[in-house]
C-alpha positions in Angstrom: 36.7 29.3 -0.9 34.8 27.3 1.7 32.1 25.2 0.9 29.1 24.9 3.1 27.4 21.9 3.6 24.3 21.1 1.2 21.0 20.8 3.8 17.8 19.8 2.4 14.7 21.9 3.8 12.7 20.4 6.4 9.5 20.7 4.3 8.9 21.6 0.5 8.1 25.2 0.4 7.8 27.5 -2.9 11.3 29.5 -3.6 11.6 33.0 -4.6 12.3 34.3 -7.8 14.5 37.6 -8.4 11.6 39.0 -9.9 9.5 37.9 -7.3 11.1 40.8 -5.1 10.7 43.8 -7.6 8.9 46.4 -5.3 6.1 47.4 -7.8 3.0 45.4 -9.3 -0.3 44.5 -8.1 -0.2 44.1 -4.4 -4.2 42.2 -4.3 -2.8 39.2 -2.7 -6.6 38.7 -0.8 -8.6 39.2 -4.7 -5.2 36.7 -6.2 -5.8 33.9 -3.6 -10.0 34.1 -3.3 -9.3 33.7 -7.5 -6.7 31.0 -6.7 -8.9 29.2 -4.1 -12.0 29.2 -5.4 -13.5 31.1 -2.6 -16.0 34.3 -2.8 -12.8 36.2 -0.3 -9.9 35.8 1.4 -8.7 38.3 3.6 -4.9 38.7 4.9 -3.4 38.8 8.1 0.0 38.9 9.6 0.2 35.3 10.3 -1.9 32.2 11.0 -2.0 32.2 14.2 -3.4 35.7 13.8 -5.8 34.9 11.4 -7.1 32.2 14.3 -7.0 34.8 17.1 -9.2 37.3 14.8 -11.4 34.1 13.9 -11.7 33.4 17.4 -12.5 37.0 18.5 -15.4 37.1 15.8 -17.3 33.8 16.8 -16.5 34.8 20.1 -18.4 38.2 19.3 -21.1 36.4 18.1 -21.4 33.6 21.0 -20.3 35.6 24.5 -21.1 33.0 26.7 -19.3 30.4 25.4 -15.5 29.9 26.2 -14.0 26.6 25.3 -12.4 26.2 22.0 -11.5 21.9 21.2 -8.7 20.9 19.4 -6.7 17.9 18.7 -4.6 17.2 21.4 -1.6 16.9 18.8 -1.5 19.8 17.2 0.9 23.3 16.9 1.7 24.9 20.4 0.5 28.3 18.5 -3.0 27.1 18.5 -3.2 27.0 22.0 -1.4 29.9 22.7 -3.8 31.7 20.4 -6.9 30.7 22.7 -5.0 31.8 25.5 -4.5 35.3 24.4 -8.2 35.6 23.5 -9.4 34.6 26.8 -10.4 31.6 26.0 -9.4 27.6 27.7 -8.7 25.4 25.3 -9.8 22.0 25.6 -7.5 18.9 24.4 -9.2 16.0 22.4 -7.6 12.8 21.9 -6.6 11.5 18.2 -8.4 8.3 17.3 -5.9 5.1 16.7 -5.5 4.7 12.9 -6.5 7.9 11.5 -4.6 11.0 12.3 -7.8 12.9 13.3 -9.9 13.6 16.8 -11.4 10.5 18.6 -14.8 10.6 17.8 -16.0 9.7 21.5 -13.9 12.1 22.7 -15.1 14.8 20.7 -18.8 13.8 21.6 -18.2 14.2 25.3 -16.4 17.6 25.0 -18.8 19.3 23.6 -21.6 21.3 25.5 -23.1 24.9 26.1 -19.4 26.2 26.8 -18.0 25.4 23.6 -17.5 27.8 21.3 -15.7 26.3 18.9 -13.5 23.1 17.6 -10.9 23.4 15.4 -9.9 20.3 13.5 -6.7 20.4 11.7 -5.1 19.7 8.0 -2.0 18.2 10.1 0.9 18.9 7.1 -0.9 19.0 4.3 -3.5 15.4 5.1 -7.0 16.4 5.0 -8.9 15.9 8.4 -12.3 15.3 9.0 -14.4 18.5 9.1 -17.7 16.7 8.3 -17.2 14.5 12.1 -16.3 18.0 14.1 -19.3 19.7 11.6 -22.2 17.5 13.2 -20.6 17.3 16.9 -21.0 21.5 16.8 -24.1 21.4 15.4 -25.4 19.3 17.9 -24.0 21.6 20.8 -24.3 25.2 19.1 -20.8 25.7 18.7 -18.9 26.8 15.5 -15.8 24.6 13.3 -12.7 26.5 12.5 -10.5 24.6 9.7 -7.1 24.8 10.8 -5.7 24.8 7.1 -2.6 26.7 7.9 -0.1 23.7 6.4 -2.7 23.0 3.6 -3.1 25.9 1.3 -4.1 23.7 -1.9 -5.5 21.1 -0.3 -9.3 19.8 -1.5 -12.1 17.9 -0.5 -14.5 16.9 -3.2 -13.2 19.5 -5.5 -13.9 22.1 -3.5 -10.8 24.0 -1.5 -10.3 22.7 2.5 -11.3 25.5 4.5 -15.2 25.7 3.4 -17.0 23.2 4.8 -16.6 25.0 8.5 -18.0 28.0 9.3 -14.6 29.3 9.1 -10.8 28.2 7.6 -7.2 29.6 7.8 -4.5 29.3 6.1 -0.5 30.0 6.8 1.8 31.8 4.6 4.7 30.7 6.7 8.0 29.9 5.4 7.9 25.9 4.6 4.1 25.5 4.1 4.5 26.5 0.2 3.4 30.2 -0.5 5.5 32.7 1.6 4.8 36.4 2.2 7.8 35.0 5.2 4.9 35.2 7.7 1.7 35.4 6.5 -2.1 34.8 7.3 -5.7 33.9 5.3 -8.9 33.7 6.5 -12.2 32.3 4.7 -15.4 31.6 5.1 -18.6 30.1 3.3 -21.1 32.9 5.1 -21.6 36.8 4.1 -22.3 37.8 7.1 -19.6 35.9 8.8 -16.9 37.3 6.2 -18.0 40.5 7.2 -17.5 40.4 10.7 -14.0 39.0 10.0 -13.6 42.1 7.8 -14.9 44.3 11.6 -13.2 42.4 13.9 -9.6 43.3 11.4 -10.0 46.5 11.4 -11.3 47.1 15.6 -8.4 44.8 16.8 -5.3 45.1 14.1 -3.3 47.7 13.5 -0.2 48.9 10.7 3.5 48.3 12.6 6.4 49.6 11.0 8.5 47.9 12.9 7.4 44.2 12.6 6.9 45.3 8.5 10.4 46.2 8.3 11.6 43.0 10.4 9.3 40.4 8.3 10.3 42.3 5.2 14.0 41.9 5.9 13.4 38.4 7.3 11.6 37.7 3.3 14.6 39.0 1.5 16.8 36.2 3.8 14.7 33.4 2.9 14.4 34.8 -0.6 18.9 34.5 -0.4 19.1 31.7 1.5 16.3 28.9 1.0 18.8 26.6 -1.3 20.6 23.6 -0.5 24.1 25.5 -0.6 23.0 28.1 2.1 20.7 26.6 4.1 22.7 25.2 6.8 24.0 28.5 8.0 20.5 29.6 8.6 18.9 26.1 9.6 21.5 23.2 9.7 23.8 24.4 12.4 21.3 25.5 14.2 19.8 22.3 14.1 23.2 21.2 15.3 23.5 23.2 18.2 19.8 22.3 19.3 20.3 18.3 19.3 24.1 18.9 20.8 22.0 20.5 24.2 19.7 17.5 23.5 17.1 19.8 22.8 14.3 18.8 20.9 11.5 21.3 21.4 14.5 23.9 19.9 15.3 21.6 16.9 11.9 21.3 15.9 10.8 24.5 16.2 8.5 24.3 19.1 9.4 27.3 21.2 7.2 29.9 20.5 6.9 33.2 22.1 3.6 33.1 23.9 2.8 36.9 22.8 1.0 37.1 19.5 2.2 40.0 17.4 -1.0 41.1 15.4 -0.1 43.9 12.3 -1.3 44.3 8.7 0.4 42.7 5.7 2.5 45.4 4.3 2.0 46.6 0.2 5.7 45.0 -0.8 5.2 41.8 0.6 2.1 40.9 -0.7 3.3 42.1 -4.0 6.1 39.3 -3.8 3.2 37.0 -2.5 1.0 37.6 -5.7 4.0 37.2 -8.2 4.6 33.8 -6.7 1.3 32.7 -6.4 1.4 32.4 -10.1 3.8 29.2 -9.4 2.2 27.6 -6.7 -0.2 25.2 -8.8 2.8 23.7 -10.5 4.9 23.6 -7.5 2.0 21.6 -5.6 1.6 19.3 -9.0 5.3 18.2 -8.6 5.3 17.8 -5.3 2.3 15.3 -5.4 4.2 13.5 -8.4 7.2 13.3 -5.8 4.9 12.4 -3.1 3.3 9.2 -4.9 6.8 7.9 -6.0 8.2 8.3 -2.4 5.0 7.1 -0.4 5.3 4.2 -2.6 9.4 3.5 -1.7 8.6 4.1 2.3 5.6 1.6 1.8 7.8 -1.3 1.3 9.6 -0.9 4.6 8.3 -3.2 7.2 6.6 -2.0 10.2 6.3 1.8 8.6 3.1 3.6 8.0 2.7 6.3 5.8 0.4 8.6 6.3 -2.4 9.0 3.9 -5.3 11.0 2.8 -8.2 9.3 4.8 -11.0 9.0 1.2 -10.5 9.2 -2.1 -12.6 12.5 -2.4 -9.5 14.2 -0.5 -6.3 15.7 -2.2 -3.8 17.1 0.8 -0.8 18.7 -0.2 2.8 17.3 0.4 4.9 19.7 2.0 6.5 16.5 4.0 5.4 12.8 3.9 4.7 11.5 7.7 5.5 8.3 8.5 4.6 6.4 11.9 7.7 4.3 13.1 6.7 0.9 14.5 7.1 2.3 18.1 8.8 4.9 20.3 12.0 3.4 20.6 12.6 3.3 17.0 10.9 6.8 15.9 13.9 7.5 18.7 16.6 6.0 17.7 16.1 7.4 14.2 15.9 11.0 14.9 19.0 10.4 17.9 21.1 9.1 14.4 20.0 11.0 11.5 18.0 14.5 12.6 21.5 15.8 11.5 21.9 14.2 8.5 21.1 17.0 6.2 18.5 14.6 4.7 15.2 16.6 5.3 14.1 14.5 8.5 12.5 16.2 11.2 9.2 15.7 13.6 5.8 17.8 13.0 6.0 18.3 16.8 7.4 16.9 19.8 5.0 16.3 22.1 1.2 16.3 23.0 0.6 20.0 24.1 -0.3 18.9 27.5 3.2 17.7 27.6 5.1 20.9 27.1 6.0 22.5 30.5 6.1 25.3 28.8 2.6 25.4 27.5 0.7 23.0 29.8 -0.5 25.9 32.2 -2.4 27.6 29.3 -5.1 24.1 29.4 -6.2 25.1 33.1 -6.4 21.5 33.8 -4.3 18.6 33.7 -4.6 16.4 30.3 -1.9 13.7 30.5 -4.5 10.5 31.3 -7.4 11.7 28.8 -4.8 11.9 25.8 -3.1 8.7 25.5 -3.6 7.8 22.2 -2.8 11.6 20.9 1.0 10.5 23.1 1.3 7.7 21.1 1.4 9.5 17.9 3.3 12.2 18.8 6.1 9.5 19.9 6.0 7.7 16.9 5.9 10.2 13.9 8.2 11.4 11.7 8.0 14.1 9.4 10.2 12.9 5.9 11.0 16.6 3.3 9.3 16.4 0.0 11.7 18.6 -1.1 12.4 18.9 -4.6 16.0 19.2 -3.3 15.9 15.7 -1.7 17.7 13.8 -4.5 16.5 10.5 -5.4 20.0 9.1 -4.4 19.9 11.2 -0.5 16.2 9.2 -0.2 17.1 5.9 -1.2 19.7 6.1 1.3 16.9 7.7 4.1 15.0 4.5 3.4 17.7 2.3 4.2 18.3 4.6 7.3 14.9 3.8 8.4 14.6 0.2 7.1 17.9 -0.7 9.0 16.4 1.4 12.7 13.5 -1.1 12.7 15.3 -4.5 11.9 17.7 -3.4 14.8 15.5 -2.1 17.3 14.0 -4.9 19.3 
């Protein structure tokens, strides 16, 4: 019998359990994560980028003149597509240069009467700062969505990320830990803005059979096949075929459909979601244990940055570890050599979303001077698996991969 190649995940997410799948049990997903989060509710939705466009609709509800939603310029594709089909224009702010977060000035000058909301992000897992985006919408009126989707477990001062804006979201995504396969949470700090979430769920989203039965069948795959031994059939080789056509936005994962399918959670798979939500707190323990040892390894390479929590009072979660490579060239020359080396590398995203052909006519205007420093990240990061998978062995031999990139690379 043929052997398939062992592939480490991209990113460290929670695996199924046999019994995870049974098709009874409690199905109260929203009560089991409110309990799990800390939170007065949490309420479900198909996916997070549905859970934005609902969050969006409601503030939108609630402010009807205002139309321009601020987001990092370097950020998921999805979050801009999600404006777009709300009839909003997103407006692109520029990262700051040694903290993975909006430019302050930036931010500052965005805001006015028209904006409705910003939306800073947990980028994979690293806690962002709400507090900054907090007093800039204040200031102009406007509310703060907490773009949590990869940081389900992440906290700020004890308290769960996702509360300190007027609204968060979470993703229950394959890779991001917790997986209903696709999957959405909303929250928020406010009664009365929890109940408008509830009104605006039930006026705009609707049961579909069809995308249940599809997500449903698509949970049972990744319940089969997220293991080393099977994984490159489903993700490796096409990986493969991706960087073979020198396509990038492919192997990463960028190219989204710019429809958002909006659809209730069915029963079954948020009965698989509450059975492994009982694991999730020890999965996210060992992965920070795992975390610590290999932040610490990747710190001793010259010219790499790792990418940290930005205070003390913040714990993110470590689906991946990002690293910043001493330039483009090198953050190039890495992935060109070893995106295929089954090793768990891979990019959070390729490009600055004003840089996406694809997605650059959503903006309405044209980006590419205003977010420099946002480009310069986005050339320069790499996203490392925390994978338990990862073997201590396969990441002593990533480091030397990257160690050996940067001493060649002028």
């Amino acid at each position: 019998m043929l052997v398939g190649r062992v592939t480490v995940p991209p990113t460290a997410g929670l695996p199924l359990c046999p019994a995870d799948l049974l098709p009874w049990g409690d199905s109260n997903l929203a009560d089991a994560l409110a309990t799990w989060l800390e939170v007065p509710e949490a309420q479900l939705e198909c996916s997070g980028t549905s859970a934005l466009m609902v969050a969006l609709r409601t503030l939108q509800r609630l402010s009807p003149a205002r139309r321009e939603v601020i987001v990092p310029a370097y950020t998921c594709p999805l979050v801009v597509i999600a404006i777009s089909q709300c009839g909003l224009q997103p407006r692109l702010c520029d990262l700051s240069p040694g903290i993975l977060d909006m430019d302050e000035h930036m931010l500052r000058g965005l805001c006015s009467e028209r904006t409705l909301a910003i939306v800073p992000t947990h980028l994979c897992g690293r806690v962002a700062d709400v507090q900054m985006a907090l007093h800039f919408a204040r200031l102009a009126g406007a509310y703060v969505i907490e773009d949590a989707a990869q940081a389900l477990g992440a906290r700020i001062n004890g308290q769960s990320v996702g509360m300190q804006g007027d609204v968060g979201l979470f993703s229950l995504a394959v890779g991001k830990g917790l997986t209903t396969y696709e999957g959405g949470v909303l929250v928020a700090r406010d009664a009365a803005i929890r109940s408008s979430l509830h009104a605006m769920h039930h006026r705009t989203v609707g049961y579909s059979l069809g995308w249940e039965l599809l997500r449903s069948a698509e949970l049972l795959g990744y319940a089969a096949a997220y293991r080393p031994s099977a994984l490159d059939r489903v993700y490796g080789a096409p990986l493969r075929k991706s960087l073979a056509r020198n396509d990038w936005i492919g192997a990463a994962g960028d190219d989204f459909n710019t429809v958002i399918p909006q659809h209730k959670l069915g029963t079954w798979r948020r009965r698989v979601g509450v059975r492994a939500l009982k694991r999730l707190s020890t999965h996210l323990h060992k992965a920070q244990q795992r975390a610590e040892r290999r932040v610490a390894q990747l710190s001793l390479i010259p010219g790499v940055e790792v990418i940290r929590d930005p205070t003390p009072n913040a714990q993110g979660t470590w689906p991946v570890i990002l690293v910043r490579m001493p330039d483009h060239t090198s953050r190039d020359a890495l992935m060109r050599e070893h995106w295929v080396s089954n090793l768990g590398l891979s990019l959070p995203f390729v490009n600055v979303i004003s840089d996406y052909e694809r997605y650059a006519p959503l903006l309405g205007r044209d980006f590419s001077d205003s977010v420099m420093i946002a480009r310069n990240w986005a050339q320069r990061l790499v996203s490392v698996s925390n994978s338990e998978w990862l073997t201590d062995a396969q990441f002593d031999r990533l480091c030397g991969h990257i160690s050996e990139t940067i001493a060649r690379e002028p």
